[in-house]
Residue, then its C-alpha position, 0 to 999 in steps of 0.5 A: x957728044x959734047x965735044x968740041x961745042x961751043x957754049x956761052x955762060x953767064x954766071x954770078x950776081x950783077x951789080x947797079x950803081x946807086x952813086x960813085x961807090x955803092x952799088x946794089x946787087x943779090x945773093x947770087x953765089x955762081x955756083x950753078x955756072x961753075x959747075x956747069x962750066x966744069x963739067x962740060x968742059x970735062x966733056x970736052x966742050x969749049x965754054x966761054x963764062x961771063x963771071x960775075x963778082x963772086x970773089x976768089x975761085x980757082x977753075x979749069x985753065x980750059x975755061x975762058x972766063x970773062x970777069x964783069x961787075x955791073x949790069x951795063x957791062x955784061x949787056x955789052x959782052x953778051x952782045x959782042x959774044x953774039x957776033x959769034x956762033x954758039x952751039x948753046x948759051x946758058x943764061x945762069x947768071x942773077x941779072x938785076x931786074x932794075x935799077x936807079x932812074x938817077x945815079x949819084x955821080x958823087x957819094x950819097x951823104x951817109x947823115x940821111x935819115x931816110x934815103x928813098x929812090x926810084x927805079x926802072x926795069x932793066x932790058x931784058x937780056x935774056x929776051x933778046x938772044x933768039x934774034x942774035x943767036x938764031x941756031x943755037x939752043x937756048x937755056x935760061x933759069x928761072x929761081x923762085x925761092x917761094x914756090x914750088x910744084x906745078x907754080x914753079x913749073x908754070x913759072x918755067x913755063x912762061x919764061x920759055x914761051x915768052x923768051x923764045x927758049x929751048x929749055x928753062x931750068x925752074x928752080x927754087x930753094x923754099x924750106x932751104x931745099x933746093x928743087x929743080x925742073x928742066x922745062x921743054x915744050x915737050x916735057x917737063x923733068x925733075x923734081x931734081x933735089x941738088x945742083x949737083x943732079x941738075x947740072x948733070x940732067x941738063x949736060x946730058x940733056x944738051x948732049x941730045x940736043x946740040 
């Protein structure tokens, strides 16, 4: 039922300047969007992954897999990516919700005993893929690692309303265990207990669907 379909996925951490050689990032390892680019590819779909900066890894030479680092650069990829037609786009990727007002062009000097700057919010990518990718089902992620249950779920809930998504996966790791929930308008599946489970649930859910 998959194949054959085309699906745009972000995955790993992005990265915000603080100066010349510094950066800020998060913990985000990519597993999630590996895997689901693995096995869809398997499935037969053709899968184009944004990667982020997770290290050494070794995937299906199937996958076109475009490398970036920083925030900027993945904005402007997903733009050019959206000049084109998707069946799905799966926005897995751990995207930096701020960044610097100001960007040292030079090396902060490292002899500061307290270094204090100010950030602004990032655009919101996620937002702004109903607009350019009218036909295509819309997946988004929403990681909170504190919550759980009904809060999680409602967490799910507002980002599918206010992002004009067709699914949200709302997942969290409190206590050290992962827990996972597919949010629809129609329904609300899980609790799903590995990533594992999660990226089958939600393959076969797209296989439904696109």
């Amino acid at each position: 039922m998959l194949k054959n379909k085309k699906i745009l996925i972000t995955a790993g951490p992005t990265w915000v300047p603080i100066d010349n050689v510094r950066v800020i990032s998060n913990t985000s390892t990519g597993k999630t969007g590996i895997l689901l680019a693995e096995d869809l590819t398997k499935r037969g779909a053709k899968i184009t992954l944004l990667l982020g900066p997770i290290g050494a890894y070794s995937l299906n030479k199937k996958i076109k897999v475009v490398n970036f680092k920083f925030f900027d650069e993945l904005n402007s990829l997903v733009k050019n990516a959206l000049k084109k037609k998707y069946d799905a786009i799966i926005q897995a990727a751990a995207i930096s919700d701020y960044r610097p007002i100001k960007v040292s062009k030079t090396k902060i000097n490292s002899d500061k005993n307290i270094l204090e700057l100010a950030f602004k919010r990032t655009p919101k990518i996620i937002a702004s893929l109903r607009k350019a990718a009218l036909g295509s089902f819309l997946v988004g992620f929403k990681f909170e690692p504190d919550l759980s249950g009904n809060k999680l779920v409602n967490k799910g809930r507002s980002l599918l309303k206010n992002s004009s998504l067709d699914l949200v996966v709302a997942n969290t790791s409190k206590n050290r265990r992962y827990a996972a929930y597919l949010v629809s308008k129609e329904k609300n599946s899980g609790r799903i207990s590995s990533k594992e489970k999660m990226v089958k649930s939600l393959i076969d859910l797209l296989g439904e669907k696109i």
